[in-house]
N, C-alpha and C positions, 0 to 999 in steps of 0.2 A: 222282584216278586217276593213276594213273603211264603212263609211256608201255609199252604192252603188244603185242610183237613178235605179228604174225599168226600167224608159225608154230608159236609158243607157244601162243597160243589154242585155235589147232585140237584141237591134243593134249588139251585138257580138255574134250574134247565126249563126255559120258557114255555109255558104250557101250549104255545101255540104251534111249536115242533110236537108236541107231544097228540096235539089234536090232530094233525096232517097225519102222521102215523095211524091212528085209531080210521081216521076215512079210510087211508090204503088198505087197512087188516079189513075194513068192511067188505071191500071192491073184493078183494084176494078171499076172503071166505066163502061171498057169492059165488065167484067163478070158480072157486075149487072147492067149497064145502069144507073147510079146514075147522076145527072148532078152537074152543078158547083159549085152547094152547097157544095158537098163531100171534095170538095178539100178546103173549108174555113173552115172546120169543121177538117179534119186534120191538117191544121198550124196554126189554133187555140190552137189545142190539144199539139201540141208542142210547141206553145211558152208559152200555161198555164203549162207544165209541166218541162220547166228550168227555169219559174220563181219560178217555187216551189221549185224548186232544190236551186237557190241563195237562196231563202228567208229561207230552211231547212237547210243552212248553214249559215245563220244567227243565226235562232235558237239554232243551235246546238253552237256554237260558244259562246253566253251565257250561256245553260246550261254550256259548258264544263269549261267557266272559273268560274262559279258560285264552281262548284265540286271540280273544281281545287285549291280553293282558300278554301273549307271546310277542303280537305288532307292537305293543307299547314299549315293550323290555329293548324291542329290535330295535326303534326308532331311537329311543334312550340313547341305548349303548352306541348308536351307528355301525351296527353289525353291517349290512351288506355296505355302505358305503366304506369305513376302512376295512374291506375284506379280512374279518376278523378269522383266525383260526381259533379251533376248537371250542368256538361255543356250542354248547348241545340245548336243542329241543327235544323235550319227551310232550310224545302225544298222552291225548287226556284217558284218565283211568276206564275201566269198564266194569269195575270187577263187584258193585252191584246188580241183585238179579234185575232191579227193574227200577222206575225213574224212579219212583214213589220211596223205595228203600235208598236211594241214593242221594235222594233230597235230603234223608231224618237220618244216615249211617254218619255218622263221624268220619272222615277221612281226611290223605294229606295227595295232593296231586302237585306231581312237579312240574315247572313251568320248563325252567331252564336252568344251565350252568356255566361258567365260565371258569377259568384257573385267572387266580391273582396275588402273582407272588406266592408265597410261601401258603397258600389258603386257595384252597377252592369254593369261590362264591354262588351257591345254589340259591334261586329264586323257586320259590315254593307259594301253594294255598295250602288252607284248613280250613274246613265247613262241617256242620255250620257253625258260626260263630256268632250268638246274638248282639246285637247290636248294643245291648246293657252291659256287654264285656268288653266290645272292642273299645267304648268309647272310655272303660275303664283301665284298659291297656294302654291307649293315645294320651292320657288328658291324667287318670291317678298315679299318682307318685311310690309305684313299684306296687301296685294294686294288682295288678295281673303281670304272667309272666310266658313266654311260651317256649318251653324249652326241647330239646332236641338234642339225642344222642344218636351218631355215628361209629359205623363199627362194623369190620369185615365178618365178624361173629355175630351170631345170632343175640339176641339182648334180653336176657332174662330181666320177667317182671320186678324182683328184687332190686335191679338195680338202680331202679328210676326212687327206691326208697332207704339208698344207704348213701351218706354225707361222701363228697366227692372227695378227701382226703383220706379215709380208710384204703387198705392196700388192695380191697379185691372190687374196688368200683369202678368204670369206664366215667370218664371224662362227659357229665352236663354240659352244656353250655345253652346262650339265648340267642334268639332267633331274632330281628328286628323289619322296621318295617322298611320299605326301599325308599331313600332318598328321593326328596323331592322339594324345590326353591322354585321353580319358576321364574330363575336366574336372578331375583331381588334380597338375595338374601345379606348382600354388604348394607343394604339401606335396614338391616334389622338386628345388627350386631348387638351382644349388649358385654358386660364383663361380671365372668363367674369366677371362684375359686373352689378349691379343692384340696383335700388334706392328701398327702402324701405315703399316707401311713408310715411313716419311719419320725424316729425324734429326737428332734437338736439336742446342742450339746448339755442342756437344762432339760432334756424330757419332755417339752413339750411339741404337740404334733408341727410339723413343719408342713403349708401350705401352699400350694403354686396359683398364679391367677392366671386367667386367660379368657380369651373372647368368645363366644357362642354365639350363634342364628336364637333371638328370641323365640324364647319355646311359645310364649302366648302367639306366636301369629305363625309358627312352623307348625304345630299342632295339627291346628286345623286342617292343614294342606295335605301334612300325612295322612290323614284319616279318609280324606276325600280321594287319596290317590290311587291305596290301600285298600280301603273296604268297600262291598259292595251288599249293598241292604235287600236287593233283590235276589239272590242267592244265600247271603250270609255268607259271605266266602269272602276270608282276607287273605294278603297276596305278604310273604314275609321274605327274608333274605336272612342269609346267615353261611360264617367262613367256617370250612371244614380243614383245619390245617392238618398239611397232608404228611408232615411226620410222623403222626399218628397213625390214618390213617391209608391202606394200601387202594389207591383208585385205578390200578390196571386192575383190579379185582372188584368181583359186585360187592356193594357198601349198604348195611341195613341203614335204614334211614327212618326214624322212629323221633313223633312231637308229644306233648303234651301240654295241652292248659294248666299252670301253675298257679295257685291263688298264693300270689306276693309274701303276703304277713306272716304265712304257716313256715317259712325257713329266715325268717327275717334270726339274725344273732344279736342276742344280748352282749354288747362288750363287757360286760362284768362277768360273764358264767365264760369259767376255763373251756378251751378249746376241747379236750378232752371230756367235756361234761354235755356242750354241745353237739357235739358227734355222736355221743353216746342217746340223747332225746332227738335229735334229726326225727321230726316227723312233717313229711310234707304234703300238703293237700293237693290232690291233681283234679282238675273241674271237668278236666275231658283228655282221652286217650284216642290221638288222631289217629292211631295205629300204626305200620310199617309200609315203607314199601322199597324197594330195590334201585340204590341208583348206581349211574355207571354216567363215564365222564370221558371224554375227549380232548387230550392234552393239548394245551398254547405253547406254538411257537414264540420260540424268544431268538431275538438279535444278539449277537455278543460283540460288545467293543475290542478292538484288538487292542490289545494293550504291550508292548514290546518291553517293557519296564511297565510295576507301580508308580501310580503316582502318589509323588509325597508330597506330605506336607506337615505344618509344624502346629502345636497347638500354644498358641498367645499365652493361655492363662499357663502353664505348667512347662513350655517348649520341650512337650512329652514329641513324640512320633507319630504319624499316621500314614499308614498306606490303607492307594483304595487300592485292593488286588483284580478287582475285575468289574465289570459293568455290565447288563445286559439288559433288554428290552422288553417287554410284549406289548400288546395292544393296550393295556390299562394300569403298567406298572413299570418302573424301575427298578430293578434289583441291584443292591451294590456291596460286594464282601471286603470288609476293613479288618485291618488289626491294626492296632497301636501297645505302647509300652505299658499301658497298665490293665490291659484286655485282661488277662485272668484274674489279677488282683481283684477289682469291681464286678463282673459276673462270678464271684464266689464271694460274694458277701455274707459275714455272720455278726449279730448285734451283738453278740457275746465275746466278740474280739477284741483286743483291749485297744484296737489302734482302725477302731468301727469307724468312729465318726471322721478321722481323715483318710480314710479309704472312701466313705458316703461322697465326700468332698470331691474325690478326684473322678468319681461318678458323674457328681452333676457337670464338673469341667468338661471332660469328654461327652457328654451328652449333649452340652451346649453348642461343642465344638463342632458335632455329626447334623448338630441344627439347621448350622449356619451351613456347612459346606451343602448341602439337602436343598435346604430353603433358598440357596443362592444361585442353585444349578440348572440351566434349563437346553431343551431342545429346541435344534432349530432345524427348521426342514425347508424341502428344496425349492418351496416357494417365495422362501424368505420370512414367514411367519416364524413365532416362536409358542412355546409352553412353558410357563413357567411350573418349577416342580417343587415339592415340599418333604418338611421332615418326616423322618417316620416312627410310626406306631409302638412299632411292635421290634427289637432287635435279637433273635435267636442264634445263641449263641453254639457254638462248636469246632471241639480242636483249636482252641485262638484265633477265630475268626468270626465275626458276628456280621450277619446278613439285615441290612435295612430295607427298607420298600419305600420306593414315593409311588404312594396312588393316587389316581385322577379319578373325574364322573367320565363317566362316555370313553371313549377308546378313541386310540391312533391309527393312521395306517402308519406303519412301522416301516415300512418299505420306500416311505417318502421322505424320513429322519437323514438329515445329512451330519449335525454333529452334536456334540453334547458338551458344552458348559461348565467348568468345575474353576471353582474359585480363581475366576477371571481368565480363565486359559480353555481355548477351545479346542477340542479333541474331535477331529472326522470320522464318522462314520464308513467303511467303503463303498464304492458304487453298488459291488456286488456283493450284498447282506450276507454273513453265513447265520445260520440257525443252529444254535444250540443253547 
């Protein structure tokens, strides 16, 4: 449903209700001598009561896509079938006075949460969202933006307008929309590249290529999965890594509409010059609301030793020191022989670019063992699992993640996989 102006509505109230009224108030003045009051007091009472009617089908029209969009997440994910721990449902907001301000208020309602890995992934709406925006978000190339800061403190408005590297700003980040293939997305592969930001031993930018879901045919399906034109309400996801911040504690939770181009950087104007003009346009301020989360169990491999192993390119060192589980992740904490060396990288070091080198050795190394490694469960099926994203580092040891779509049941995992040797899981899982 589109957004439908009261006084418009009015005007389409069939005059043939209107006429049925006017006989009643005849009958009813007869028999009680009522004067002309009666009768403004009647078509009063009916046109307050289809306007309640549009505005109840307003209402209902967001609960239902609110609901609609918690069975989807559930079916997704396989929430009840692998008895997922700590995914959390938040029921739908109320905190407009009425349907009508609820339709036209800006707001963010949470759908749900899960923990994954080192990130906590909340699925979230914002409404309205005109449909000249979202499909500007789907389809322009960093044309719109919607971003979202988290934070156990309250979030002053200043912050959503000072460059996220000054010392006294809380961490932006973007929100995106929730995956969706429709399981064909290998028949849609195409090959991208991408510059590296760091530069060879001649200065110039060094590039990585790799494969991608063609954006012309994933587009579309995001948008269709995502938005809904009858509400104006898009459905978005985004990780809250919880180093930051503290989720036994309630977490502000605050988005905003970003118009793309107003923080885009000039690579020629110094970084210092940039920070200093940071000025960014916000198209709409979803406002705040309160979230709290319910932690994932995780399995832990018993591991009685590391396992080691040797890296080809450099016959550096690797141990994985431990391994653990949840329903939609693999956690795995490594060190090797040049782990501080390359997580302390500086371009100003004189011996930069063969430290870079021993970067990508190790990175390729953590690839392969990632990308090679899978589970297998007690029905004899397997998973196969993948490198990871993101490796945060501390104290000599860096934390990788293979994440999957959809969830496990974890309970059913009998062993796990690592460069050709299989590791059991026990019968009877502990959780930590």
């Amino acid at each position: 449903m589109s957004r439908y102006p009261l006084n418009h509505a009015l005007t389409q109230i069939d005059d043939r209700y209107l006429t049925m009224v006017d006989r009643s108030i005849e009958e009813v003045q007869t028999m009680r001598q009522k004067t002309l009051r009666t009768r403004k007091i009647f078509r009063t009472v009916l046109i307050a009561a289809v306007a309640a009617a549009l505005m109840g089908i307003t209402a209902y029209a967001f609960s239902s896509i609110h609901a609609a969009r918690q069975r989807q997440l559930r079916a997704e994910l396989q929430i009840e079938e692998n008895a997922v721990s700590g995914y959390t449902e938040y029921p739908e907001a109320s905190a407009a006075p009425s349907a009508a301000a609820r339709e036209a208020e800006p707001r963010i309602q949470l759908i749900s949460s899960l923990r994954q890995g080192e990130f906590q992934t909340v699925y979230f709406s914002v409404s309205p969202v005109p449909e000249e925006i979202a499909r500007r978000f789907f389809f322009g190339n960093m044309e719109i933006e919607f971003v979202y800061i988290a934070s156990n403190e309250e979030i002053p408005d200043e912050y959503w307008h000072t460059a996220g590297s000054t010392a006294d700003a809380v961490d932006k980040s973007f929100a995106h929309p929730v995956p969706y293939t429709e399981g064909h997305e290998a028949e849609h592969m195409i090959e991208s590249s991408s510059q590296t930001g760091l530069p060879d031993e001649n200065g110039n930018q060094q590039t990585v290529t790799f494969e991608v879901v063609d954006p012309a045919w994933y587009k579309p399906l995001l948008m269709q999965h995502s938005y809904d034109a009858e509400t104006q309400s898009l459905m978005l996801m985004c990780g809250i890594y919880r180093e930051q911040v503290d989720l036994t504690k309630p977490v502000y939770f605050s988005v905003r509409c970003l118009d793309g181009p107003s923080v885009w950087a000039d690579p020629d104007i110094p970084t210092e010059e940039y920070i200093a003009g940071y000025a960014p346009v916000y198209l709409e301020d979803y406002g705040t609301v309160t979230l709290e989360a319910a932690d994932t169990a995780f399995v832990s491999l018993p591991l009685p030793e590391p396992i080691h192993l040797v890296n080809p390119e450099n016959n550096g060192n690797l141990d994985i020191l431990a391994v653990r589980l949840s329903a939609n992740c693999a956690e795995w904490k490594i060190t090797h022989d040049d782990v501080e060396r390359i997580h302390n990288l500086n371009a100003e070091d004189p011996d930069f670019h063969e430290s870079f080198e021993k970067q990508l050795q190790w990175i390729r190394f953590q690839d392969e063992i990632l990308s090679g490694a899978f589970l297998r469960f007690e029905d004899g099926s397997t998973l196969q699992l993948n490198a990871s994203a993101a490796a945060p580092y501390q104290n000599g040891v860096v934390t990788l993640t293979s994440v999957w779509d959809a969830t496990i049941d974890i309970g059913s995992v009998r062993s796990i996989t690592v460069m050709g040797t299989e590791y059991p899981f026990p019968e009877s899982l502990s959780q930590g």
